[in-house]
C-alpha positions in Angstrom: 0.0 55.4 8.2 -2.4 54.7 10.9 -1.7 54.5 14.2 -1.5 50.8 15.2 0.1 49.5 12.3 3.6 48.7 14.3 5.5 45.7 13.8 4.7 42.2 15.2 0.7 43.2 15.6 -2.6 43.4 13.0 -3.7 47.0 13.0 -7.3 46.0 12.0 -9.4 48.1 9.4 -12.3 45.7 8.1 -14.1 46.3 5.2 -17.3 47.1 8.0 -15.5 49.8 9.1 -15.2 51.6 6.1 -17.2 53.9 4.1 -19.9 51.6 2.3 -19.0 52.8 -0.9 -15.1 51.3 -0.5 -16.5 48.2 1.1 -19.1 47.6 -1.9 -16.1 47.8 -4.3 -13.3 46.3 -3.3 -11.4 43.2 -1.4 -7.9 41.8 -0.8 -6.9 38.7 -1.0 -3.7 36.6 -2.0 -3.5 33.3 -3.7 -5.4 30.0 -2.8 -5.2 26.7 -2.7 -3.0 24.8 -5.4 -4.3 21.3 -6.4 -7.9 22.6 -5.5 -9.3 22.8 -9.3 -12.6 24.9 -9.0 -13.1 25.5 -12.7 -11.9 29.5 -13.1 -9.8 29.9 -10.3 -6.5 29.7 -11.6 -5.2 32.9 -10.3 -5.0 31.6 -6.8 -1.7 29.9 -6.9 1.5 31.3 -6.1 3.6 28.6 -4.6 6.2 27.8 -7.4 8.7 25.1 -7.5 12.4 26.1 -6.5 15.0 25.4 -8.3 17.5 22.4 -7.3 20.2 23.8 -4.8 17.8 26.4 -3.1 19.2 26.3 0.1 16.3 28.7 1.6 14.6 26.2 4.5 11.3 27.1 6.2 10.8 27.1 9.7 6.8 26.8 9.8 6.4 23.4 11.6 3.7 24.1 14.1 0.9 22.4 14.4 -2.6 24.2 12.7 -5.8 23.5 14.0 -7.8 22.6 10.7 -12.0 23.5 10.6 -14.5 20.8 9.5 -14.6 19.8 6.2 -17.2 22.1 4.4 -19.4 20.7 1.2 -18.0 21.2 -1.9 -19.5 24.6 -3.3 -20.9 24.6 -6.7 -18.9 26.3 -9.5 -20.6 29.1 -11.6 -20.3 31.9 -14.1 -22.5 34.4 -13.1 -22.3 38.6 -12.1 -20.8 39.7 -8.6 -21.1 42.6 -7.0 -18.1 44.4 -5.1 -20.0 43.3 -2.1 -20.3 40.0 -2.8 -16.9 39.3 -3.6 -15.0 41.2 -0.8 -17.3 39.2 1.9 -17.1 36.2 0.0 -13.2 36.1 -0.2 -12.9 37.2 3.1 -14.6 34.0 4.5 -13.1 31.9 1.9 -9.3 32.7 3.5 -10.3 32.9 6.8 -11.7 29.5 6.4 -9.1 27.8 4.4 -6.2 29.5 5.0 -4.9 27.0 8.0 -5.1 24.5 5.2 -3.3 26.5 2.9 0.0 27.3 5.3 -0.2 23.9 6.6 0.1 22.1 2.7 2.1 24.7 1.2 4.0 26.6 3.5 6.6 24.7 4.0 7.5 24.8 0.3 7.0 28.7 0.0 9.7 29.3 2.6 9.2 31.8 5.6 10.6 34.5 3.4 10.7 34.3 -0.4 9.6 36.3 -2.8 8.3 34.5 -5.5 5.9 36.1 -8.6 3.9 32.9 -9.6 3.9 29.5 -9.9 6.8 29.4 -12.8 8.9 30.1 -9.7 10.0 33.8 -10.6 11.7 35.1 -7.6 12.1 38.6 -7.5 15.9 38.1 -5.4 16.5 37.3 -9.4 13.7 39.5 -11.5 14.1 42.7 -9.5 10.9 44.1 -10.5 11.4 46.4 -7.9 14.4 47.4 -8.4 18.2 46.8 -8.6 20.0 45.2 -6.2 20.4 47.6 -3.0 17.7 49.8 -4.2 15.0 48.8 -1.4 17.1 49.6 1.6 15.3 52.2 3.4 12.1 52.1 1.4 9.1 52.3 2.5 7.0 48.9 0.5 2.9 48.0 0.7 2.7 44.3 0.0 -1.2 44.5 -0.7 -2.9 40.3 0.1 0.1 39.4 1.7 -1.0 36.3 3.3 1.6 35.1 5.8 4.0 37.8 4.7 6.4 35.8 2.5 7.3 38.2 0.2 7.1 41.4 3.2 9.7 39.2 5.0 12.3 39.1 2.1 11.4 42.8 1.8 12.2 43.7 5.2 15.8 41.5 4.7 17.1 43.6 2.1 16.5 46.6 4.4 13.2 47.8 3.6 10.3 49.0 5.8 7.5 46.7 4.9 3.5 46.4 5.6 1.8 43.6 4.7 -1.7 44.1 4.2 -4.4 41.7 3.8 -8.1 41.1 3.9 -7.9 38.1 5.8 -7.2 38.0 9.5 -6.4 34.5 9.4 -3.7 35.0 7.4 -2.2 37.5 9.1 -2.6 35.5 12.4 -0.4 33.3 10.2 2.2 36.0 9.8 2.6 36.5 13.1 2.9 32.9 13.8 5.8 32.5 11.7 7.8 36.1 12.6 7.0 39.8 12.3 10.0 41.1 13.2 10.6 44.5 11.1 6.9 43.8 9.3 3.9 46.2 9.9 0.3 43.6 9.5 -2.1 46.0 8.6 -5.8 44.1 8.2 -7.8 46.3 5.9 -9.6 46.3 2.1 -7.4 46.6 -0.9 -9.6 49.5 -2.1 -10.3 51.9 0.8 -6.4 52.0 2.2 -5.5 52.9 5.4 -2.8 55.4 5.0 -2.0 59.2 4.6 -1.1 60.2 1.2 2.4 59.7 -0.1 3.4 57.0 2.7 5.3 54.5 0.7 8.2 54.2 -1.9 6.8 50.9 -3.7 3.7 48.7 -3.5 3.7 45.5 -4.3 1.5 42.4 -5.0 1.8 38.8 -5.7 -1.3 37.1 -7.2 -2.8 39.9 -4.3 -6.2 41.5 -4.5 -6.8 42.5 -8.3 -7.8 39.3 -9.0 -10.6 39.3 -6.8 -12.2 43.0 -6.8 -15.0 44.4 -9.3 -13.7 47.3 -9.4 -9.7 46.9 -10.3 -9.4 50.6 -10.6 -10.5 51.7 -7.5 -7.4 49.7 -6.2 -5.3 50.9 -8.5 -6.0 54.3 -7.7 -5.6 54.0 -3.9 -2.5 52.5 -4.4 -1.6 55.6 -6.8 -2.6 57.4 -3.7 -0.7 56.5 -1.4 2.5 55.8 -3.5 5.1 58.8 -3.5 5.4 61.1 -7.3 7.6 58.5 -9.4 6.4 55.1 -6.5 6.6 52.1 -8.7 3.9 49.3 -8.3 4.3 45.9 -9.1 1.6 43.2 -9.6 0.7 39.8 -10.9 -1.9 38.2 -11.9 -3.3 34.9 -13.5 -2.7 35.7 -17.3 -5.8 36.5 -19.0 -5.4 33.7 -21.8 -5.3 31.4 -19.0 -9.7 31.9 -18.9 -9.8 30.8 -22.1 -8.7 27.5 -20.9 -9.7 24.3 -18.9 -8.1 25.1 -15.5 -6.1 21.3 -16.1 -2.2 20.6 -16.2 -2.4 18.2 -18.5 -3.5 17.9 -22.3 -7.0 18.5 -21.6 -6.0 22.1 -20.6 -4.7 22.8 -23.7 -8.0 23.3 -26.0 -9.5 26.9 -25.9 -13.1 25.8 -24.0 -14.4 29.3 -23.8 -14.4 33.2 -24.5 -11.8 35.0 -23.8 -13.4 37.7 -24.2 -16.1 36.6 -21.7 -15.8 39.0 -18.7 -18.3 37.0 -16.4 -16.8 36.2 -13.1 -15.4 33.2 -11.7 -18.2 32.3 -8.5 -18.6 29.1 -6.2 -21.5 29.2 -3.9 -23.0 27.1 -1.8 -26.7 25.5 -1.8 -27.9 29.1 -0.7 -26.7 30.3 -4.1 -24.1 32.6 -2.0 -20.8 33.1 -2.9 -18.2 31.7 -1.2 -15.6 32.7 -3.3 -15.0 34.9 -6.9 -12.7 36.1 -9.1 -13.0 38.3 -11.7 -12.0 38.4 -15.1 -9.9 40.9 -17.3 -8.5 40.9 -20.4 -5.0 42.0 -20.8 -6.3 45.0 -22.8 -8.5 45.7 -19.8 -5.5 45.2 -17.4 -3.7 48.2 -19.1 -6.3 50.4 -19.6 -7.0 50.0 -16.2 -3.5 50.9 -15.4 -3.8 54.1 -17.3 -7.2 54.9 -15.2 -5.9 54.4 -12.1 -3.1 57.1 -12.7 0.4 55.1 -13.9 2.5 54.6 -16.6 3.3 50.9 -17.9 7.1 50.1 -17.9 6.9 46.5 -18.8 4.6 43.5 -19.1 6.6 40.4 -17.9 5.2 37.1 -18.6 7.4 34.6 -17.0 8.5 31.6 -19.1 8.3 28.1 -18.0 11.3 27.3 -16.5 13.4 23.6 -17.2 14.2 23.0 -13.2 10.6 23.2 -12.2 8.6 19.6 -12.5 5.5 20.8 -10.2 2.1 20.9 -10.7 0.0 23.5 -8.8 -3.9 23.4 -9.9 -4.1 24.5 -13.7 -0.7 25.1 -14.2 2.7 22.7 -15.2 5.3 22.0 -17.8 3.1 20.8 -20.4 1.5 23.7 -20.3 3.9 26.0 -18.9 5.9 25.3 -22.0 3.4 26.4 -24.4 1.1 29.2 -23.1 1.7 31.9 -20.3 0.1 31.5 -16.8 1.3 34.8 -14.8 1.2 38.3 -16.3 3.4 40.8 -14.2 2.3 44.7 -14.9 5.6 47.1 -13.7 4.2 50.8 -13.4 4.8 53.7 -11.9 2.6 56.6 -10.6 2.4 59.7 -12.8 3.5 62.7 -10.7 
């Protein structure tokens, strides 16, 4: 790891600072905004219901300062460039991300690990292991956004950095506790750490949705993992672009090509983006896998479950009942 990246402070690397090849091709970036329905973007939210009796409370009550309200962007299909969508999903969180915590962090809890919006929690899944296994490990949470899921990680004993594209976020982080997290501010492709510096990586609805170039992330995080380093991700579940992002019936017709790869884009009246997300098949998701130097253990794709009556954006019971909204790739690095 760089020097910097201590506990209770962002150790900056922006995507400027990096080799232009790395910043062209890749970005980080966690979920978004649930109940903001911009067409495509479904993968953007992660904060699931929790089940009756959850006793876990939040603590974020400060006041946030919220920005001006910006025009609605229009909502495209159209090509991206790894350029394009690392600056544009950079501003988008930086922008909206006070708005986010303030809506939904309450309801995420200052430390709970949760794998999508069926409300998956990985104190139950263990994805990344048995109980007991992550004491002692060194874990990459990669688009981390206020450290959640790094702050559950760092309670079972773990050493955990939480890495994100957006500063805002991590001021976030910081806001609500870093003790035991390293914030590390730096571009899901072009990591900033020596070789072999973690046991597990990690990623909630994190970066792959949003980069051009998957594998390059995939790769770096293959790089950095130790021989045997498990990495965990999910991501909106492909079928899900085949569908109207809507809870209700009217999400339940195919409306387009799943096999159409074009990304997910809103831009504003200067035609740039200000926000895209790219599209995989889950054919595509595993070959990927494969090229970025890991094995597949398991696909999980979270069922709906009977305790959870929210709706976030595109996703709910109706549907949640009858299709899958969250893939969940478990791999580990080839030695």
């Amino acid at each position: 790891m760089r020097e910097g990246a201590h506990p209770g402070r962002i150790a900056a690397y922006p995507a400027q600072e990096l080799p232009r090849e790395a910043a062209e091709n890749a970005s980080g970036h966690p979920t978004a905004t649930p109940g903001r329905t911009p067409g495509r973007g479904s993968g953007r939210r992660t904060d699931a219901g929790r089940a009756p009796g959850d006793s876990r409370k939040s603590t974020t009550r400060e006041p946030i300062i919220q920005e001006a309200e910006q025009p609605e962007p229009e909502a495209t299909r159209r090509t991206a460039s790894g350029t394009e969508s690392s600056r544009a999903n950079r501003g988008w969180w930086d922008r909206n991300a006070d708005e986010y915590q303030s809506d939904h962090g309450a309801f995420l809890g200052d430390g709970r690990f949760v794998w999508g919006p069926e409300g998956l929690d990985e104190a139950d899944a263990r994805l990344l292991g048995p109980a007991g296994a992550l004491e002692g490990r060194d874990v990459l949470e990669i688009g981390a956004g206020a450290a959640q899921c790094a702050r559950w990680l760092a309670e079972q004993g773990a050493r955990p950095v939480a890495l994100d594209l957006s500063h805002r976020q991590l001021q976030h982080a910081l806001r609500i506790g870093a003790d035991g997290i390293a914030m590390v501010e730096a571009d899901a492709g072009a990591l900033p750490f020596r070789d072999g510096s973690f046991d597990l990586a990690c990623s909630a609805y994190g970066a792959l949705p949003f980069v051009a170039d998957p594998v390059r992330v995939l790769r770096e995080v293959r790089r950095v993992l130790r021989p045997g380093g498990r990495f965990v991700f999910s991501v909106t579940h492909p079928i899900r672009w085949a569908f109207p992002d809507e809870p209700g019936p009217e999400g339940l017709s195919v409306a387009a090509s799943y096999f159409d790869r074009t990304p997910y884009v809103e831009q504003g009246e200067d035609g740039e983006a200000v926000y895209v997300e790219h599209h995989r098949t889950v054919g595509d998701r595993v070959r990927d896998v494969v090229a970025g130097g890991f094995r597949l253990v398991d696909l999980v794709e979270p069922e709906w479950p009977l305790w959870n009556r929210e709706e976030w954006g595109g996703w709910s019971p109706l549907r949640g009942q009858l299709i899958p909204g969250t893939a969940i790739f478990v791999c580990e690095r080839h030695e």
